[in-house]
VMD Tcl script that draws the C-alpha trace (Angstrom):
set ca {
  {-40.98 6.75 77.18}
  {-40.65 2.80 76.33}
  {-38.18 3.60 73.55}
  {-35.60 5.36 76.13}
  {-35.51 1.64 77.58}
  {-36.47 -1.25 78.76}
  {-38.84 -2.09 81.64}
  {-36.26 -4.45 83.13}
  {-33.55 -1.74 82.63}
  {-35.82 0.87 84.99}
  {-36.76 -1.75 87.53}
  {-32.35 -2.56 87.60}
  {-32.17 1.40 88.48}
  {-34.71 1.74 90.69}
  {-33.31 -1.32 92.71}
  {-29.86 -0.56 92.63}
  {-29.91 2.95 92.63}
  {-27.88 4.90 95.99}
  {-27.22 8.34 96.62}
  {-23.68 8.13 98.56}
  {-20.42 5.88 99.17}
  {-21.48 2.87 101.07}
  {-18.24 2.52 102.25}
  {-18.27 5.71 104.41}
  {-22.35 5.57 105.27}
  {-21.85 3.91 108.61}
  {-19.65 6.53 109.62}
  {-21.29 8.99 108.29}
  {-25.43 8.02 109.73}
  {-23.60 8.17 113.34}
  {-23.81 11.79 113.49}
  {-26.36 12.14 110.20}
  {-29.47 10.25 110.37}
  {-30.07 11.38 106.32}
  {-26.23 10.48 105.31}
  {-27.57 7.97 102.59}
  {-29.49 11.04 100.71}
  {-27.93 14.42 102.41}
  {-25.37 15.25 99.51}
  {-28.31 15.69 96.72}
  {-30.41 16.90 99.32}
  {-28.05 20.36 100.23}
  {-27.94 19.82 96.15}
  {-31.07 20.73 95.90}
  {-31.82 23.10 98.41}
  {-28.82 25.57 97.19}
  {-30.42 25.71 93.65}
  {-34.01 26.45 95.15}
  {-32.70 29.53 96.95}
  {-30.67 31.13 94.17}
  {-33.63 30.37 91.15}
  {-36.45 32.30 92.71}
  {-37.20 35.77 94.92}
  {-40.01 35.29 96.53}
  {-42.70 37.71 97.17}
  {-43.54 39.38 100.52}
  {-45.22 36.67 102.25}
  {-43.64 33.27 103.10}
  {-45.46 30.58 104.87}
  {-44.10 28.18 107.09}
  {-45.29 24.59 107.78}
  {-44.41 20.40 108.03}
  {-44.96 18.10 105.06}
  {-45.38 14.62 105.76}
  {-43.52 12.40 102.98}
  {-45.42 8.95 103.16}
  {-43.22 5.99 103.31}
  {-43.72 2.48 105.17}
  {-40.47 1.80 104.48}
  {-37.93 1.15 107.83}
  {-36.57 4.67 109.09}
  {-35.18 5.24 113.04}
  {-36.74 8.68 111.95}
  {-40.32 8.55 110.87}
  {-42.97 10.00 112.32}
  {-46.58 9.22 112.39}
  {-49.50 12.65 112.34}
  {-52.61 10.41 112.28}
  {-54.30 13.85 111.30}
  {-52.52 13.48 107.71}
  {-53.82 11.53 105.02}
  {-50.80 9.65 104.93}
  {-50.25 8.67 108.46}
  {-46.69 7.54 108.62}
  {-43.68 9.18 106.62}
  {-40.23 11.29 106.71}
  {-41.38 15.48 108.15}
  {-39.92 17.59 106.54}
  {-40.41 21.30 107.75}
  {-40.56 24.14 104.75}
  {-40.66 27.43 104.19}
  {-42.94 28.05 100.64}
  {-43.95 31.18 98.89}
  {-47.66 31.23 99.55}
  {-49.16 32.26 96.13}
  {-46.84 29.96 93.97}
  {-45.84 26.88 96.71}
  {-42.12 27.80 95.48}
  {-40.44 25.22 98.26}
  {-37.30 28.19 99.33}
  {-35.91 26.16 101.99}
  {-36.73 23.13 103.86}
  {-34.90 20.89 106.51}
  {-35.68 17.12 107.82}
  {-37.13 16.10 111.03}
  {-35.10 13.89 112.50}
  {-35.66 13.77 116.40}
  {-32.73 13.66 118.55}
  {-29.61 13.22 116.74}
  {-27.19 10.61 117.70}
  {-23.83 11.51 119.66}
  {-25.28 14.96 119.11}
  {-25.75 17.30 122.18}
  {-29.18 18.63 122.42}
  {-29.73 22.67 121.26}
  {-31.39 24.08 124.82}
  {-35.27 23.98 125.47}
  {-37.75 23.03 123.35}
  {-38.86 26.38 122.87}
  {-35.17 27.61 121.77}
  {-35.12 24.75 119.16}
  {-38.54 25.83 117.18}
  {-37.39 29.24 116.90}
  {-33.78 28.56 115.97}
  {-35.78 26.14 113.17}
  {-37.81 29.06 111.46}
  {-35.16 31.51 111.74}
  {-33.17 28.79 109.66}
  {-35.72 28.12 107.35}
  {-36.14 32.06 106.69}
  {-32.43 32.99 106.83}
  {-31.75 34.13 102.95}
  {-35.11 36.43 103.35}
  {-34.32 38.15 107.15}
  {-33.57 42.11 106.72}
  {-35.58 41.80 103.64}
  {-38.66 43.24 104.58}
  {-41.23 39.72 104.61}
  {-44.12 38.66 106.26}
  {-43.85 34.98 107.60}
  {-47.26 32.81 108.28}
  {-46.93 29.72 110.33}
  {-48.93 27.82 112.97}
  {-49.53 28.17 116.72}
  {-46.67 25.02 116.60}
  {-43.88 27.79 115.76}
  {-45.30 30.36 117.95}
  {-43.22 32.22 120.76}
  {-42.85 35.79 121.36}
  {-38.90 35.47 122.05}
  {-39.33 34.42 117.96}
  {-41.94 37.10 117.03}
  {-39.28 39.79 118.72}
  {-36.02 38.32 117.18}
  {-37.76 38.78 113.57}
  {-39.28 42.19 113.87}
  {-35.46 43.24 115.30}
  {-34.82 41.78 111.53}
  {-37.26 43.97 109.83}
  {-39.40 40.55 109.30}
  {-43.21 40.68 110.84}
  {-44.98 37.75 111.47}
  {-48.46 36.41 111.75}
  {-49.71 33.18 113.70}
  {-52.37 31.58 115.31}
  {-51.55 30.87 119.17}
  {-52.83 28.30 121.43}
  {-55.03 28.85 124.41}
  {-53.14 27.84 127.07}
  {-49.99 30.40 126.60}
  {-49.08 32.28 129.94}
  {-48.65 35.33 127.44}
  {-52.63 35.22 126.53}
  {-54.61 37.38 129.21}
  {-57.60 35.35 130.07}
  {-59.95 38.12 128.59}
  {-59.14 36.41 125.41}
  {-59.64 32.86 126.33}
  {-62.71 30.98 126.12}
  {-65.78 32.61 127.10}
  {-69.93 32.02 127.69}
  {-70.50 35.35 128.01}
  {-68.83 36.70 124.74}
  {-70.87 37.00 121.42}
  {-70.54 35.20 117.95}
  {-68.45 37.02 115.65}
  {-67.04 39.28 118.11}
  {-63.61 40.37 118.45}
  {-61.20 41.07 121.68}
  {-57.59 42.95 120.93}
  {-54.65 43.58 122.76}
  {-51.60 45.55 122.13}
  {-48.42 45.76 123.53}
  {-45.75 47.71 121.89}
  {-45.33 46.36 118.41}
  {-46.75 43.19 119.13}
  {-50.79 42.50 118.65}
  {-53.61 39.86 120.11}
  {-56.67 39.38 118.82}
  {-58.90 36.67 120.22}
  {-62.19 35.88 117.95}
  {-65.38 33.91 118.48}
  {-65.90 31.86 115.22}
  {-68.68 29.96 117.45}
  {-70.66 29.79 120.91}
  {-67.54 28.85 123.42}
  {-65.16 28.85 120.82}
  {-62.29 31.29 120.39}
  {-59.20 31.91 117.49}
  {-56.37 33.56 118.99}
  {-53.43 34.98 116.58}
  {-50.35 36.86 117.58}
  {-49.14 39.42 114.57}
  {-46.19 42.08 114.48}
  {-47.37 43.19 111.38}
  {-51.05 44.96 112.36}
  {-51.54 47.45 115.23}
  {-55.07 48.03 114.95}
  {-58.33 46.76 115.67}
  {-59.90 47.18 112.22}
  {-62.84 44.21 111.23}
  {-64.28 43.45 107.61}
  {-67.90 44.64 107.23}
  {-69.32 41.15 106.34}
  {-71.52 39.27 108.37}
  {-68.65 37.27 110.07}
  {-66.90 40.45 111.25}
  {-63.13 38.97 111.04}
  {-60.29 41.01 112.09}
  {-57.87 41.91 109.41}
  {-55.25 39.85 110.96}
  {-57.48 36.70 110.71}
  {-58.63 37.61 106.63}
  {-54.95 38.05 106.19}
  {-53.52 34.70 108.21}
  {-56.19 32.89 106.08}
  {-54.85 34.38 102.76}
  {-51.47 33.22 103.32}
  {-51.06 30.34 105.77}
  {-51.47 27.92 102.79}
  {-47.97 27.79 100.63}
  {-46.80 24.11 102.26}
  {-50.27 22.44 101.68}
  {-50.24 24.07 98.40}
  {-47.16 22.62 97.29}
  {-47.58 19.20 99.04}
  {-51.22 19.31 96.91}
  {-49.05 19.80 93.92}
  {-46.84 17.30 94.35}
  {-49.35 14.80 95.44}
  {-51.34 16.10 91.80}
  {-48.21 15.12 89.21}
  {-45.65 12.60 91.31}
  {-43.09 10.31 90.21}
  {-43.35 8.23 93.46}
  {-43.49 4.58 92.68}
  {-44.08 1.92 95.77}
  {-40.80 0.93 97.19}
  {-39.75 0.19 100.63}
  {-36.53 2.22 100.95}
  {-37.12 6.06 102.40}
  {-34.30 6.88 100.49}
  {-36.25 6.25 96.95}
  {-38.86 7.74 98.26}
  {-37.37 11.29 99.63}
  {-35.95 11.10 96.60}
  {-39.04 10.91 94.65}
  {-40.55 13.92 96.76}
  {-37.14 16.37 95.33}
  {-38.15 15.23 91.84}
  {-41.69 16.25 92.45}
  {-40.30 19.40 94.23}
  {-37.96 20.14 91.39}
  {-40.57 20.24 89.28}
  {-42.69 22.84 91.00}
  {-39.65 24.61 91.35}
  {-39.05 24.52 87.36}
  {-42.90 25.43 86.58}
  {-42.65 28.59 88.90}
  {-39.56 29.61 87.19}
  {-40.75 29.23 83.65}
  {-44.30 30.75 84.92}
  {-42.18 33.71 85.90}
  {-40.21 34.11 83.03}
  {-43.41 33.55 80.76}
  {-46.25 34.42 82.17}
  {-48.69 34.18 78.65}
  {-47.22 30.72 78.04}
  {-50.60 28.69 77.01}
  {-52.66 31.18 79.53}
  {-55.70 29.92 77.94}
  {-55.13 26.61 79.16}
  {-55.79 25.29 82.64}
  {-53.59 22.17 82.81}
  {-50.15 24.37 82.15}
  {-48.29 22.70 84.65}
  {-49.18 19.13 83.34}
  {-48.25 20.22 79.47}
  {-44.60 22.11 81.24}
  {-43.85 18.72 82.48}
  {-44.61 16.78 79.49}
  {-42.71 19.40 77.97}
  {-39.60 18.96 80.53}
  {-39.78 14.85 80.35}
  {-39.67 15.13 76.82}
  {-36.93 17.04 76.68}
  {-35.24 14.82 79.07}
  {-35.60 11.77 76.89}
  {-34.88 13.06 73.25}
  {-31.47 13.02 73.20}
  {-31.63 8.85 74.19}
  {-34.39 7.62 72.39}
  {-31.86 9.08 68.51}
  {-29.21 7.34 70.56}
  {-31.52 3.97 71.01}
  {-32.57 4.25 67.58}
  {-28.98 4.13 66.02}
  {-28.43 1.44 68.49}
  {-31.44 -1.33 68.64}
  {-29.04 -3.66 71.42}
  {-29.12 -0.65 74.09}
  {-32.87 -1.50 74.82}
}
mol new
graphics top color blue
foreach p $ca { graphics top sphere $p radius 0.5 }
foreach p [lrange $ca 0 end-1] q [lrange $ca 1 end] { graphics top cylinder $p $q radius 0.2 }
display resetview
């Protein structure tokens, strides 16, 4: 990569490098909080819908995009390994982490009138994020942090089902299914109303799981010692397309340290890109070095090489360029 040029030549790019018109940004961040990246970022997002169908399960979840840099919009989730950094809410395919759609957290925007409750905003959010897929027959997976019913009702009205964990404390949860002494280990409570499904499980002693699903309507259990519902063997099987990709993109990233968030959001859609690009090619060529188990790393050598060819002849001809 040293003969496409020179060190000083990157570090100029990487320091001078924007995204929009600074002219216009001031403007443009009083109703936009992302205005310095948004253009590339609706870029991006348009070619990740139209490049991949994704299967029938789609999982929905945050991904934390560490920065230290200053941003009026970060967040800090001291539960995530890197504590402090840009959310960005996705919706992934959960066998591939194919990133379909995605949209930034950005709190409360400025000049901008708030969208109703807080309940109303979370399930305008997924429905957003699953848009392209509605009336197309998918199951989406997401956390008891997405959960209402009003949500659960809109998408099976869409011919989309939906399976999530719930927390304990909902007014909708009967409190047969809360926490109990007197209940087992292993054993199972359901409840059904209509097209909609409870099941409340004891993992351990005073310890319950409750998940809401629109998908299953009855009470069957695996015959293993544990004794899981279905809904819970399924939940598990699929609630893990975000971390999947986030792994992924922590695994192979371009991210160099650098105190603007715009460098480094932009760094995440490179990384994101690239998963994008592997799942496409992984499609299209399934026996592509299938005896290997580092394909992804030999794609993107593959991909950066390609990249680079056509300047390192030009570099060559031309020794001054470097």
């Amino acid at each position: 990569y040293r003969a496409t040029m020179s060190e000083t030549r990157m570090n100029d790019l990487l320091r001078y490098c924007r995204f929009d018109d600074a002219a216009t940004r001031s403007e443009k961040m009083t109703t936009d909080k992302v205005a310095p990246i948004r253009e590339l970022w609706e870029l991006l997002l348009k070619r990740l819908e139209v490049c991949y169908i994704p299967g029938g399960s789609i999982t929905v979840d945050e991904q934390l995009v560490t920065t230290r840099g200053r941003c009026n919009f970060r967040q800090c989730m001291p539960k995530k390994p890197g504590k402090c950094g840009v959310q960005i809410f996705w919706a992934c395919e959960f066998t591939t982490g194919y990133p379909l759609m995605g949209e930034v957290y950005l709190g409360r925007q400025p000049k901008v009138a708030t969208a109703g409750p807080n309940k109303d905003r979370i399930k305008h959010l997924v429905k957003r994020l699953v848009k392209p897929w509605i009336n197309k027959g998918r199951t989406i997976t997401t956390d008891n942090y997405f959960t209402t019913v009003d949500l659960v009702e809109d998408l099976l009205g869409a011919q989309t089902t939906l399976v999530s964990t719930v927390r304990k404390n909902k007014p909708y949860v009967p409190k047969e299914l809360k926490p109990c002494t007197q209940r087992p280990v292993y054993s199972s409570l359901f409840c059904f109303d209509e097209s909609l499904t409870l099941v409340s499980y004891v993992p351990k002693k005073r310890k319950v799981v409750i998940l809401l699903s629109s998908m299953h309507h009855d009470s069957m259990v695996s015959n293993e010692v544990e004794k899981k519902p279905e809904i819970i063997a399924y939940y598990n099987e699929t609630k893990g397309g975000v971390d999947h990709m986030d792994q992924l993109a922590q695994t192979y990233t371009c991210k160099r340290k650098i105190k603007r968030w715009p460098m480094t959001f932009f760094s995440n859609m490179i990384n994101l890109a690239g998963i994008a690009a592997f799942t496409v090619w992984m499609t299209k060529n399934p026996e592509w070095n299938d005896h290997k188990l580092h394909r992804r790393r030999l794609f993107l050598q593959k991909l950066g090489y390609s990249l680079v060819d056509a300047h390192v002849v030009r570099c060559s001809h031309t020794p001054h360029a470097l």
